[in-house]
Gaussian input, Z-matrix of N, CA and C with variables (Angstrom, degrees):
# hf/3-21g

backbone

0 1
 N
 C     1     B1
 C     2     B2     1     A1
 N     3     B3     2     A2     1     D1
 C     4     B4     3     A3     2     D2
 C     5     B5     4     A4     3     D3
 N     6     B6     5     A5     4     D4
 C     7     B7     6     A6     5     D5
 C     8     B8     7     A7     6     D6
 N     9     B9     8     A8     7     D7
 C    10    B10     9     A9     8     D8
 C    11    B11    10    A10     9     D9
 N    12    B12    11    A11    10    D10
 C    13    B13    12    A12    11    D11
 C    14    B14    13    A13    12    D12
 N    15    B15    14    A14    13    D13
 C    16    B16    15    A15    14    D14
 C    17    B17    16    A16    15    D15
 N    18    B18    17    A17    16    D16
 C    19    B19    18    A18    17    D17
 C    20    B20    19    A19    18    D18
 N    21    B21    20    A20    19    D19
 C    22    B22    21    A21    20    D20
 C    23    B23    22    A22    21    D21
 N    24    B24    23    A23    22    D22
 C    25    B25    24    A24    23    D23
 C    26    B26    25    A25    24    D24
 N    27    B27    26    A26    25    D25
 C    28    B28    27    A27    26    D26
 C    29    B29    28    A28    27    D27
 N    30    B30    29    A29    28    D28
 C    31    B31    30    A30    29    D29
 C    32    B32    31    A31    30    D30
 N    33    B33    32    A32    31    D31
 C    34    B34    33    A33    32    D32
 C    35    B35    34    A34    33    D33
 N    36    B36    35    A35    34    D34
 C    37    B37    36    A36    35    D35
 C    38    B38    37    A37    36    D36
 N    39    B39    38    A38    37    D37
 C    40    B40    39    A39    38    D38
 C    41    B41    40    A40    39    D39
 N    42    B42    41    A41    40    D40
 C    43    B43    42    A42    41    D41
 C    44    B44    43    A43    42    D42
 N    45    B45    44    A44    43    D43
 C    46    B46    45    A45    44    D44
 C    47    B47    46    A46    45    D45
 N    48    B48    47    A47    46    D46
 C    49    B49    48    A48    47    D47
 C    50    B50    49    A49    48    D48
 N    51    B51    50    A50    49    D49
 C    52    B52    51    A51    50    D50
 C    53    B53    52    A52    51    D51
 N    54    B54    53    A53    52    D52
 C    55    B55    54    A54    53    D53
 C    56    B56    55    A55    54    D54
 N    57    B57    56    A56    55    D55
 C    58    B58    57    A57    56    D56
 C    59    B59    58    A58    57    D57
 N    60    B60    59    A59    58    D58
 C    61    B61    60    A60    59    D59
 C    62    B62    61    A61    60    D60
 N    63    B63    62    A62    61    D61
 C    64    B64    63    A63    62    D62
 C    65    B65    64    A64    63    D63
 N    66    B66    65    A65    64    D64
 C    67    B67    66    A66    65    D65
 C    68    B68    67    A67    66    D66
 N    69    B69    68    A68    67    D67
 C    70    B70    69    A69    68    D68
 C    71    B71    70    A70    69    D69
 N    72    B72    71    A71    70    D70
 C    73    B73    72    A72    71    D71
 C    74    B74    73    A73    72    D72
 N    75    B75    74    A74    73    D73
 C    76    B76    75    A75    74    D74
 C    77    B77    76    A76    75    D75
 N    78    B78    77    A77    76    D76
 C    79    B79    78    A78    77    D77
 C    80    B80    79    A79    78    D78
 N    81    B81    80    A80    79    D79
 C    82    B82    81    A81    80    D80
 C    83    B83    82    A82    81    D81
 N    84    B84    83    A83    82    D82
 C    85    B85    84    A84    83    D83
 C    86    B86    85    A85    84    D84
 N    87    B87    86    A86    85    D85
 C    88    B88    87    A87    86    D86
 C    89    B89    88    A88    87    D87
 N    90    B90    89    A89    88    D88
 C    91    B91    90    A90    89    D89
 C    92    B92    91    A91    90    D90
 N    93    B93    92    A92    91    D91
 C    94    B94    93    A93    92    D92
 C    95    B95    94    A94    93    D93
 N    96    B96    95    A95    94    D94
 C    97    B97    96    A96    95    D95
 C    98    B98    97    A97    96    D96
 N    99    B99    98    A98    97    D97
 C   100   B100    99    A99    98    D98
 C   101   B101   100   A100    99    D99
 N   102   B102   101   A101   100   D100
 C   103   B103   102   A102   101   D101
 C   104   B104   103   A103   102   D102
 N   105   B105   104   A104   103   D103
 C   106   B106   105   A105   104   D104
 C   107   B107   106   A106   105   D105
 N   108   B108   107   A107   106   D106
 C   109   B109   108   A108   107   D107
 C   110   B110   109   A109   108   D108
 N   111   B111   110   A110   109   D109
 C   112   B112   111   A111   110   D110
 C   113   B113   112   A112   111   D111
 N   114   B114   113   A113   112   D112
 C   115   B115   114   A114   113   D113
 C   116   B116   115   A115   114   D114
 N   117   B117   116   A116   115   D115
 C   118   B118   117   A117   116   D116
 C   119   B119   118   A118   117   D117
 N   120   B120   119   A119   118   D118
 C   121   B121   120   A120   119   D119
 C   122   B122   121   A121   120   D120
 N   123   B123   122   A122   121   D121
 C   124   B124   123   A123   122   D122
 C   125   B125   124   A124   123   D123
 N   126   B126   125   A125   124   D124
 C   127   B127   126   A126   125   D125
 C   128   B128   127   A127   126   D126
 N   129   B129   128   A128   127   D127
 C   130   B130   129   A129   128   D128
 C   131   B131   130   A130   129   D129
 N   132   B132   131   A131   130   D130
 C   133   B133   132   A132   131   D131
 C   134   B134   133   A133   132   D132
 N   135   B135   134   A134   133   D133
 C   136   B136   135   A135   134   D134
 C   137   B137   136   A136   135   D135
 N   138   B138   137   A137   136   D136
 C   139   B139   138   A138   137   D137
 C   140   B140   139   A139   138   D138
 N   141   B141   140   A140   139   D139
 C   142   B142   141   A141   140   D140
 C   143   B143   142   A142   141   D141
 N   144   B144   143   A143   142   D142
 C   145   B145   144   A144   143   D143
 C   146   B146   145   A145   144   D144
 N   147   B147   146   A146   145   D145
 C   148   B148   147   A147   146   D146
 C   149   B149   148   A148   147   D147
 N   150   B150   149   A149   148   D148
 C   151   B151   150   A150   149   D149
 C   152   B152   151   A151   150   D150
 N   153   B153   152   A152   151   D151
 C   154   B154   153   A153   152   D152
 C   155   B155   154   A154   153   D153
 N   156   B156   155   A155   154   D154
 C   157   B157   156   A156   155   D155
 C   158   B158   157   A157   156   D156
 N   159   B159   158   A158   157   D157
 C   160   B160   159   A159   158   D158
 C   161   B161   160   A160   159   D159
 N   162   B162   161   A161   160   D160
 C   163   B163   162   A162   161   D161
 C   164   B164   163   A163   162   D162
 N   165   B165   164   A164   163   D163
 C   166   B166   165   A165   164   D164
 C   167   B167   166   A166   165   D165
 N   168   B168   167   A167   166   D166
 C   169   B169   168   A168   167   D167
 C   170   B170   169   A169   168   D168
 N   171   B171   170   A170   169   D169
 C   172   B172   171   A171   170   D170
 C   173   B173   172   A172   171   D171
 N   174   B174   173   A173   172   D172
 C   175   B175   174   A174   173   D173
 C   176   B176   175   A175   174   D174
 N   177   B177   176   A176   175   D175
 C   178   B178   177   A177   176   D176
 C   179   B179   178   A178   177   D177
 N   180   B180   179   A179   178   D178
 C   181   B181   180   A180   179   D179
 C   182   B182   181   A181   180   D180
 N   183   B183   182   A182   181   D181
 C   184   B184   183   A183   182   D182
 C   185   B185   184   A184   183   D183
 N   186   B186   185   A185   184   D184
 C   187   B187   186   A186   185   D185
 C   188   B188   187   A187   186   D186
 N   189   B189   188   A188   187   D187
 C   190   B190   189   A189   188   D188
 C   191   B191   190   A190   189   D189
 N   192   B192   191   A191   190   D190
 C   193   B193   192   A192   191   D191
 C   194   B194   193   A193   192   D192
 N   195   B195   194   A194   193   D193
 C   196   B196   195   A195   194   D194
 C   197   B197   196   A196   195   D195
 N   198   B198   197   A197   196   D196
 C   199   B199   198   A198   197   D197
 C   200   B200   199   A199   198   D198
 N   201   B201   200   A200   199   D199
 C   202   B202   201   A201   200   D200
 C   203   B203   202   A202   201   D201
 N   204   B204   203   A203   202   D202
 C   205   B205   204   A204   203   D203
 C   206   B206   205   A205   204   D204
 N   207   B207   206   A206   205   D205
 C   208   B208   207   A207   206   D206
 C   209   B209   208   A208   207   D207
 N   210   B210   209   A209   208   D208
 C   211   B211   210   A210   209   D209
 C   212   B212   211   A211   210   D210
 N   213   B213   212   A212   211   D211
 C   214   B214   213   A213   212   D212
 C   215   B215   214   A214   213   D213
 N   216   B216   215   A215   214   D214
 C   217   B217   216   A216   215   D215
 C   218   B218   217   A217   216   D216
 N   219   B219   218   A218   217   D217
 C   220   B220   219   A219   218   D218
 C   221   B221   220   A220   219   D219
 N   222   B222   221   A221   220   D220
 C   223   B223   222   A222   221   D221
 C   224   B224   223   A223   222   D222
 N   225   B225   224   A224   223   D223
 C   226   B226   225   A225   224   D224
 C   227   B227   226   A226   225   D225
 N   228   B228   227   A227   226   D226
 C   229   B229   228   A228   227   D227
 C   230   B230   229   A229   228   D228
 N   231   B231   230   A230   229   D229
 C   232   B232   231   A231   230   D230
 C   233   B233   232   A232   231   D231
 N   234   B234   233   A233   232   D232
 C   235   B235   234   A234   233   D233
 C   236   B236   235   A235   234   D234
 N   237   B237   236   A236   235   D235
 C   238   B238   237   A237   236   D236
 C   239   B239   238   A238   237   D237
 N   240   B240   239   A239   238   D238
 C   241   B241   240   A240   239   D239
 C   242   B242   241   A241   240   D240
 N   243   B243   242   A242   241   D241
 C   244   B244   243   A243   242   D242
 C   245   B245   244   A244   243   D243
 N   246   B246   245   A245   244   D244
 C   247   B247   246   A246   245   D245
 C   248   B248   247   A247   246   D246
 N   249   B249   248   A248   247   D247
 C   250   B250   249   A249   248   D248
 C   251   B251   250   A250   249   D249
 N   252   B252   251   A251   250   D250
 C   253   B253   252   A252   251   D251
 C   254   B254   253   A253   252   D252
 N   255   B255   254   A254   253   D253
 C   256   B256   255   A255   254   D254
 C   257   B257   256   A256   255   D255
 N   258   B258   257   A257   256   D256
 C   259   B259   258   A258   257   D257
 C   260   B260   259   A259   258   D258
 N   261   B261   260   A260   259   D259
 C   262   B262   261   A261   260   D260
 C   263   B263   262   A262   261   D261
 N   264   B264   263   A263   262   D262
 C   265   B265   264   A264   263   D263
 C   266   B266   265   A265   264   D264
 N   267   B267   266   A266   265   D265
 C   268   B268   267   A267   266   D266
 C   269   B269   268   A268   267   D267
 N   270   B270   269   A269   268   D268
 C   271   B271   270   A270   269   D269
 C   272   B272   271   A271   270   D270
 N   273   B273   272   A272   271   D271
 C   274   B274   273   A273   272   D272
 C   275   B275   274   A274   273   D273
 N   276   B276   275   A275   274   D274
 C   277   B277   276   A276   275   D275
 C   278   B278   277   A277   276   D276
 N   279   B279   278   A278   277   D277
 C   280   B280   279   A279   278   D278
 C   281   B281   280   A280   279   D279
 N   282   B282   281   A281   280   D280
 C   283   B283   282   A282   281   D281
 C   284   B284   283   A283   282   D282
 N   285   B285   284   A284   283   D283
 C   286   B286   285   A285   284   D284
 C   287   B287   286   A286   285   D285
 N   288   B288   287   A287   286   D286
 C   289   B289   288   A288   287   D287
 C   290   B290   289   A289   288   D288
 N   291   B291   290   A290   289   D289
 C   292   B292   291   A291   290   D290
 C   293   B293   292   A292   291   D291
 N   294   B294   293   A293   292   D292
 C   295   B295   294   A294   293   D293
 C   296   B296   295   A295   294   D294
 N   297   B297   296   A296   295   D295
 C   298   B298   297   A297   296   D296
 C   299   B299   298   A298   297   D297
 N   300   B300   299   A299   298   D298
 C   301   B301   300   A300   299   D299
 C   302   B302   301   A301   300   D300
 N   303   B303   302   A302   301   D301
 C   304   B304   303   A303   302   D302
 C   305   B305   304   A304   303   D303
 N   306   B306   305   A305   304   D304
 C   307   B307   306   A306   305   D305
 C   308   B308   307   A307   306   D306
 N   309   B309   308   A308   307   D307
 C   310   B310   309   A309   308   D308
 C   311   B311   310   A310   309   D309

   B1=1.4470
   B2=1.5137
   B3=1.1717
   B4=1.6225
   B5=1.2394
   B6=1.4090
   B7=2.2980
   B8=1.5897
   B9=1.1940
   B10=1.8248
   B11=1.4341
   B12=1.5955
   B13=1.2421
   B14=1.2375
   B15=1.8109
   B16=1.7148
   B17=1.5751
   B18=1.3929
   B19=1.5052
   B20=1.6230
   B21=1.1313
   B22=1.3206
   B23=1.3625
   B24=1.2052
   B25=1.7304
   B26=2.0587
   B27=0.6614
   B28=1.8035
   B29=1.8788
   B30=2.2392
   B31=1.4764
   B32=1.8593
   B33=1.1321
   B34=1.2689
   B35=2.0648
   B36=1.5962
   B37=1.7474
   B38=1.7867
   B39=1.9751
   B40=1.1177
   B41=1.5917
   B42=1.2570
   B43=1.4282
   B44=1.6349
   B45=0.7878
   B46=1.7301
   B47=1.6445
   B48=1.4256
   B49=1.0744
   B50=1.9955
   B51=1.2291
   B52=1.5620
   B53=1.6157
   B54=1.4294
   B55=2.1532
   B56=1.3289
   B57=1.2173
   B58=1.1115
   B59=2.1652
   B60=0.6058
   B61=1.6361
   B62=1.4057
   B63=1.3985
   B64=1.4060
   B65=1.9063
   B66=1.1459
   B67=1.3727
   B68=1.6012
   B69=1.5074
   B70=1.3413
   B71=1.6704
   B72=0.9221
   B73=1.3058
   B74=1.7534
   B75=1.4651
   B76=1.3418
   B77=1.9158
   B78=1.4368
   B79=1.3510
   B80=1.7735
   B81=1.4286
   B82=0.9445
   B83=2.0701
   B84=1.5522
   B85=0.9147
   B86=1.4515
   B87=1.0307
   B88=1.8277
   B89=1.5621
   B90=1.4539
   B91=1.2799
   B92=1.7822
   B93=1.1566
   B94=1.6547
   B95=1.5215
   B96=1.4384
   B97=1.2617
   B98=1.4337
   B99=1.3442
   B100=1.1968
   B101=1.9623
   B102=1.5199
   B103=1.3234
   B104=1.0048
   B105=1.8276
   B106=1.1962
   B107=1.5269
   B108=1.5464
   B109=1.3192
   B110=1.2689
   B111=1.3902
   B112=1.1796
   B113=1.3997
   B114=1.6094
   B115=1.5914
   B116=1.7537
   B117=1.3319
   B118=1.5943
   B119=1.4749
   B120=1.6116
   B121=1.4195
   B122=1.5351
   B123=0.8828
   B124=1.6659
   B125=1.4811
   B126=1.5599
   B127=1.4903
   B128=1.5956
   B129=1.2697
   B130=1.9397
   B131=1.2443
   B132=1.2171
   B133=1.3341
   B134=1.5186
   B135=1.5825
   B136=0.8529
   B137=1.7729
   B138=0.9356
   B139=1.7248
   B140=1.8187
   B141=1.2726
   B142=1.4663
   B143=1.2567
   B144=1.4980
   B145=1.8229
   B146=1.1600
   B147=1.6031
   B148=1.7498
   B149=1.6926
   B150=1.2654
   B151=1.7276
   B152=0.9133
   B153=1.3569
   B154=1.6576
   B155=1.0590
   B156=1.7999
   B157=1.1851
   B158=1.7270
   B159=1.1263
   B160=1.5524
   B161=1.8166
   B162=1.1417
   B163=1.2867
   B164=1.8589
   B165=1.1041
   B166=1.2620
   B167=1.5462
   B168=1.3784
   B169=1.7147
   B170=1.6250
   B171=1.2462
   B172=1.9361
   B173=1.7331
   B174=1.1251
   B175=1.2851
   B176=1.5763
   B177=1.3380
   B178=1.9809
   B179=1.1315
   B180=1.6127
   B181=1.3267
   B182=1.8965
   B183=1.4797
   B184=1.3823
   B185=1.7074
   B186=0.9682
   B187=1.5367
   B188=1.8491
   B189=1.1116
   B190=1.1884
   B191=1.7618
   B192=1.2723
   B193=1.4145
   B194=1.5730
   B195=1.4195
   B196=1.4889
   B197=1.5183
   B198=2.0836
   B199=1.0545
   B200=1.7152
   B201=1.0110
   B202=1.2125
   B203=1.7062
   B204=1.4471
   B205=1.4429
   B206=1.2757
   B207=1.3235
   B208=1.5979
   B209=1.5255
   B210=1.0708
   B211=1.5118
   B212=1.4768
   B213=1.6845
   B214=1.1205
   B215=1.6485
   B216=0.9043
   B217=1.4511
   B218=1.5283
   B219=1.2768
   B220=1.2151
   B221=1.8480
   B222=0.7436
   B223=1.3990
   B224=1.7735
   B225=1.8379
   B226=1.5423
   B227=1.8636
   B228=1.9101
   B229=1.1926
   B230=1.5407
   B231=1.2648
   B232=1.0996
   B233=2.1959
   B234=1.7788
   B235=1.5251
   B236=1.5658
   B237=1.1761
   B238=1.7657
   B239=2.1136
   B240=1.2026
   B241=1.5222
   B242=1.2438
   B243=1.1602
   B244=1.7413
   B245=1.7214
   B246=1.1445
   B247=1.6524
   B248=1.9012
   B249=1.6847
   B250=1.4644
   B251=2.0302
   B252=1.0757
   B253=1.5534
   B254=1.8837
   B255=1.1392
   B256=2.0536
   B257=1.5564
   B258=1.0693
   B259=1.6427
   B260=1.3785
   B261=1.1043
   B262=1.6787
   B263=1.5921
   B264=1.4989
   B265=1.2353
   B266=1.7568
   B267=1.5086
   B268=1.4147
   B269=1.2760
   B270=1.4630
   B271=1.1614
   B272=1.6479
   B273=1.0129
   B274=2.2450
   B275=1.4937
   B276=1.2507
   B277=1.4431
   B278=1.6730
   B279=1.2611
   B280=1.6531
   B281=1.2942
   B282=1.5481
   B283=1.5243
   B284=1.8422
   B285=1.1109
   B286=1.4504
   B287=1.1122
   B288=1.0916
   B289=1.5318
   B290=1.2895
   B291=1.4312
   B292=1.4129
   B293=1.3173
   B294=1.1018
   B295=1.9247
   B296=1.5554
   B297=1.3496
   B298=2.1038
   B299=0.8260
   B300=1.8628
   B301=1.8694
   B302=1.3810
   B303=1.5129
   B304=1.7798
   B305=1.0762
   B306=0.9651
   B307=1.4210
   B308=1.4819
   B309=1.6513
   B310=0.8660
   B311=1.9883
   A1=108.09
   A2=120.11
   A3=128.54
   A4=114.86
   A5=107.48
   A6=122.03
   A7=79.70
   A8=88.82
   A9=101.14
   A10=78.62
   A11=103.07
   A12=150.86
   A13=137.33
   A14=126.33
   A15=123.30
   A16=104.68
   A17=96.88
   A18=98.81
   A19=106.75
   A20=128.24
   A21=119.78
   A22=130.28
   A23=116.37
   A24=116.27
   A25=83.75
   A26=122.24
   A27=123.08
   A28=87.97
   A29=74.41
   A30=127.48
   A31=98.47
   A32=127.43
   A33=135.63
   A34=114.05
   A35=94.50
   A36=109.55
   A37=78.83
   A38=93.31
   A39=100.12
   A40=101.48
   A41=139.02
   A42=124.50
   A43=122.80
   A44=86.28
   A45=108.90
   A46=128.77
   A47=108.91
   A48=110.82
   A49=110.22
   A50=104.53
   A51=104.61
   A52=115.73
   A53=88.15
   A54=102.00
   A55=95.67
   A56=148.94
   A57=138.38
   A58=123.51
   A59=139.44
   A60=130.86
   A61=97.23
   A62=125.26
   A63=136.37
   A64=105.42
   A65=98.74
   A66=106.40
   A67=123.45
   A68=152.22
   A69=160.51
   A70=91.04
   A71=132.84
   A72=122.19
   A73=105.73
   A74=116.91
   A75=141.34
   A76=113.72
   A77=115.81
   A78=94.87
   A79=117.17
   A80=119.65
   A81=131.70
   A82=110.25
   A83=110.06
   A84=105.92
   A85=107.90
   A86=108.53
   A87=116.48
   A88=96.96
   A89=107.70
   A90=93.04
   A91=112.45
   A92=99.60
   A93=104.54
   A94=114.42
   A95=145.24
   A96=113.90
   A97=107.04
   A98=125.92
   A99=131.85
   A100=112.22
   A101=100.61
   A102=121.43
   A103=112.00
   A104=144.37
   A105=145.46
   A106=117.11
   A107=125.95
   A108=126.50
   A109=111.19
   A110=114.67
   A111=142.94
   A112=100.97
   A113=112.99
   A114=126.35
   A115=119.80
   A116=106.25
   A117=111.81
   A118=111.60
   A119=112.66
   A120=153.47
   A121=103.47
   A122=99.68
   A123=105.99
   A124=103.55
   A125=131.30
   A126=128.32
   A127=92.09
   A128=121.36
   A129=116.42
   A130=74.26
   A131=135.32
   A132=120.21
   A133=110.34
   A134=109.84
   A135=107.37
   A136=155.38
   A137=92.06
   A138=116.71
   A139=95.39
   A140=126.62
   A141=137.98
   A142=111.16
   A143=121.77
   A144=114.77
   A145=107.67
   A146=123.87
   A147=113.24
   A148=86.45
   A149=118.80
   A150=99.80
   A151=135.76
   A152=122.90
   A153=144.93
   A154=96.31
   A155=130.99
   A156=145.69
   A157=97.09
   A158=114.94
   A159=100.44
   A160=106.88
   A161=108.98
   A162=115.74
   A163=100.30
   A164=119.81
   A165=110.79
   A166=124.69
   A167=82.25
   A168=93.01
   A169=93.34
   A170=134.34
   A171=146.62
   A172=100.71
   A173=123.17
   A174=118.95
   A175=120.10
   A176=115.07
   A177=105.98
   A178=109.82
   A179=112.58
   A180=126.83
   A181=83.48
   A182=123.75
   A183=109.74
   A184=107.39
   A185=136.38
   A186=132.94
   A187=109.38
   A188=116.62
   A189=135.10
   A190=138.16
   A191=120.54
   A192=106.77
   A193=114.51
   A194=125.49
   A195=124.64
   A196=87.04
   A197=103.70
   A198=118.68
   A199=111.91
   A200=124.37
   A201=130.38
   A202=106.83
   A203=118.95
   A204=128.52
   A205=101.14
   A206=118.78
   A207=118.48
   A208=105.63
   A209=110.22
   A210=139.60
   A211=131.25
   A212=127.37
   A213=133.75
   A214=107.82
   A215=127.70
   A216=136.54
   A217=104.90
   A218=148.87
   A219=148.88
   A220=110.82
   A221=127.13
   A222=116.99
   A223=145.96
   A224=72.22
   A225=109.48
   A226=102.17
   A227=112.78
   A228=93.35
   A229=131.98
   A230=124.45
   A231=123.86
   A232=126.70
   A233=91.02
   A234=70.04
   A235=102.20
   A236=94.26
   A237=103.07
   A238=96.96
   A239=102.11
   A240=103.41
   A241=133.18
   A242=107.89
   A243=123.60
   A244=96.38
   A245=101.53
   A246=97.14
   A247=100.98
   A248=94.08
   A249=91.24
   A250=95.83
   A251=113.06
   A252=116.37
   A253=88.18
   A254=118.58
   A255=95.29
   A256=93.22
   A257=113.39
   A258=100.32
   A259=99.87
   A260=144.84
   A261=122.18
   A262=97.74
   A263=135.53
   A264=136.12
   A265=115.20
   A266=91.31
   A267=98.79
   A268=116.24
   A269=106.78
   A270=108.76
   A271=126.35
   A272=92.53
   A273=106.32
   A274=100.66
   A275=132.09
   A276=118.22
   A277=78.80
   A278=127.76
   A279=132.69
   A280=100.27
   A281=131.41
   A282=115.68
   A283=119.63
   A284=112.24
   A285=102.68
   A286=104.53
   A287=132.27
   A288=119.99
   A289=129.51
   A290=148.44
   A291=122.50
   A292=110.68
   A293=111.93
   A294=103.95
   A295=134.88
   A296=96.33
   A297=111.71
   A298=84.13
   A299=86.50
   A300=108.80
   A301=96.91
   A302=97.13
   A303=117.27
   A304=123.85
   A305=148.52
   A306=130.58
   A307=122.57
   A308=116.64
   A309=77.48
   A310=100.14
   D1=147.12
   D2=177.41
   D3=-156.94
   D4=-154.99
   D5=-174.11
   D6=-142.49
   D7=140.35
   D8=154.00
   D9=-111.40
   D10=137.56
   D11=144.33
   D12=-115.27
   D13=107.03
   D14=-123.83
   D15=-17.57
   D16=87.57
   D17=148.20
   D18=96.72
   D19=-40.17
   D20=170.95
   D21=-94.37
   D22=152.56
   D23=-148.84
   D24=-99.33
   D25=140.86
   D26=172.78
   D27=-156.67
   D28=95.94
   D29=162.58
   D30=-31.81
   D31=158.99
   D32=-172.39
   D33=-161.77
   D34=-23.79
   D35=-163.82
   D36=-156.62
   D37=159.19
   D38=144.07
   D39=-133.12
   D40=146.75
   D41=157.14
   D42=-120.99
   D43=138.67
   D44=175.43
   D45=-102.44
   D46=148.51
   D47=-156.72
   D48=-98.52
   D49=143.23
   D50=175.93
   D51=-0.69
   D52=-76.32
   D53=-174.55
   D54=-60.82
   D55=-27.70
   D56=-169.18
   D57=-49.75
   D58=138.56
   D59=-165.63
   D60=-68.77
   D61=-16.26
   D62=173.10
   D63=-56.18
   D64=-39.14
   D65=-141.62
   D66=71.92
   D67=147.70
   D68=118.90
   D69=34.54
   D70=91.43
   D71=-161.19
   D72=-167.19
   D73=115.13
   D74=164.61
   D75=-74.04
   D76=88.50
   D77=172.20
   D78=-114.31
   D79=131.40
   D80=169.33
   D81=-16.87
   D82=159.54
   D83=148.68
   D84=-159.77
   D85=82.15
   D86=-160.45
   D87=-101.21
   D88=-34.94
   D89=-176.89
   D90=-101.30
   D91=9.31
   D92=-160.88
   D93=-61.61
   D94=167.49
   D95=-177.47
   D96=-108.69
   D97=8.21
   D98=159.82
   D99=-62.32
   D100=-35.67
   D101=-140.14
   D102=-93.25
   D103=-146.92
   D104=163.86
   D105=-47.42
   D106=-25.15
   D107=176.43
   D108=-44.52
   D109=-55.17
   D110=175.28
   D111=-12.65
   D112=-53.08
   D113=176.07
   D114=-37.34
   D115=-20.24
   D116=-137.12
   D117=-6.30
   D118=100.74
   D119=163.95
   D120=-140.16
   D121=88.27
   D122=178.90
   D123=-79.31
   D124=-27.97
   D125=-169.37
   D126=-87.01
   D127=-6.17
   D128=-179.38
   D129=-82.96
   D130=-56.85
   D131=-124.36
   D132=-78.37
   D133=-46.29
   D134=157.28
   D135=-72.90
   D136=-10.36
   D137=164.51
   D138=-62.30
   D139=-68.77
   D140=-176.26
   D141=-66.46
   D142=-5.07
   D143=149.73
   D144=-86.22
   D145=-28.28
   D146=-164.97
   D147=-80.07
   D148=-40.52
   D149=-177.59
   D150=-61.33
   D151=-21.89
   D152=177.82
   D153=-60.21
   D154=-63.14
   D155=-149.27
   D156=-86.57
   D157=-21.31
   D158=175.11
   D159=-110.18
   D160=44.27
   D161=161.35
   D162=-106.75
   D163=-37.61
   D164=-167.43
   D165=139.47
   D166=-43.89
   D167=-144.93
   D168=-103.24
   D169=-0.59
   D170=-175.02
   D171=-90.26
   D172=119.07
   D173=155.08
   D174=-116.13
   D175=159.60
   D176=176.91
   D177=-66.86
   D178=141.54
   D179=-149.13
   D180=-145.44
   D181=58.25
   D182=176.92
   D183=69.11
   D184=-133.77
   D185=-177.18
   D186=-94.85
   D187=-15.15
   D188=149.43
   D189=-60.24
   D190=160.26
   D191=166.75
   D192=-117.87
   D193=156.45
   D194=-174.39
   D195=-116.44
   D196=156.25
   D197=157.78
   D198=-136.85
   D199=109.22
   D200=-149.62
   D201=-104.07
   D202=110.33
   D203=-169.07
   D204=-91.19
   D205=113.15
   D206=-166.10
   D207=-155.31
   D208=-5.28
   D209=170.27
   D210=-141.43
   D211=168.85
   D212=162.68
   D213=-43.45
   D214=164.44
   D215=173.47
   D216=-119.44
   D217=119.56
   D218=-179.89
   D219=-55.45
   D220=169.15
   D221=164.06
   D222=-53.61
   D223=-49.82
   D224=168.81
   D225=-58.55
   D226=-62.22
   D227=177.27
   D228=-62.55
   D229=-20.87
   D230=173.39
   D231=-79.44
   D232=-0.60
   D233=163.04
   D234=-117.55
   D235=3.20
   D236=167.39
   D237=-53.97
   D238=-72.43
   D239=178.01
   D240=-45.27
   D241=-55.09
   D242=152.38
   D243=-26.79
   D244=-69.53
   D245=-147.09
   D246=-59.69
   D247=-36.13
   D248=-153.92
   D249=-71.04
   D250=-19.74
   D251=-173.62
   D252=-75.55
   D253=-18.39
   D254=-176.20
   D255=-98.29
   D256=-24.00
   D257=177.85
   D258=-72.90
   D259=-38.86
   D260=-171.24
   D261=-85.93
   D262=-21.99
   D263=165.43
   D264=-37.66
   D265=-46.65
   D266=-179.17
   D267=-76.47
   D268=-54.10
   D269=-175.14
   D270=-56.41
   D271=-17.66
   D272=161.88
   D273=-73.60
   D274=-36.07
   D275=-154.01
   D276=-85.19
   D277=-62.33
   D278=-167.53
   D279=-40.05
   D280=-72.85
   D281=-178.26
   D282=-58.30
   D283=-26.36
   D284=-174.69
   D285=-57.02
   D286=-52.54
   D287=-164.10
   D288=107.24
   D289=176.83
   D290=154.63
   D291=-62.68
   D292=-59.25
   D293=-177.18
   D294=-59.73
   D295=16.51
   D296=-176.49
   D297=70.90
   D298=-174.43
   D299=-168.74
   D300=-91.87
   D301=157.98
   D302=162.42
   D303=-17.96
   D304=120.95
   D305=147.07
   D306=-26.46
   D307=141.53
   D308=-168.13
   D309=-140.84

């Protein structure tokens, strides 16, 4: 999952499928350097790991967070996700800037 921002995609999620060695599995990429880092806003960045993780459903995944689809999702958790995937949506468009992100 990501933002195009003129033209560049700045990664945000990766997900994987059942068969995958991942398992059904949502992993963060806030810090990745493909990814939201890209932003350098380290106080976004981190604010949008503590939210992930206080939705419920985020566990530590190495410097990353995992969300592991292995069940129904309740309603409640699923607009928990929704929401928390448009807040870092935004929050990429807010640091990019007009001119996108950094190179990176």
């Amino acid at each position: 999952m990501g933002v195009d921002v003129d033209g560049t995609r700045v990664i945000f999620c990766y997900a994987y499928s059942p068969g995958s060695a991942y398992k059904q599995t949502l992993y963060t990429a806030l810090l990745d350097k493909r990814g939201f880092r890209k932003m350098q806003a380290p106080e976004a960045v981190e604010q949008l790991h503590e939210e992930a993780k206080r939705t419920g459903l985020f566990a530590p995944a190495g410097r990353e967070l995992k969300c592991l689809i292995d069940r129904a999702f309740t309603d409640a958790e699923m607009d928990s996700l929704v929401t928390w995937c448009e807040s870092v949506a935004q929050a990429i468009r807010e640091h990019a800037g007009p001119s996108g992100p950094p190179p990176g």
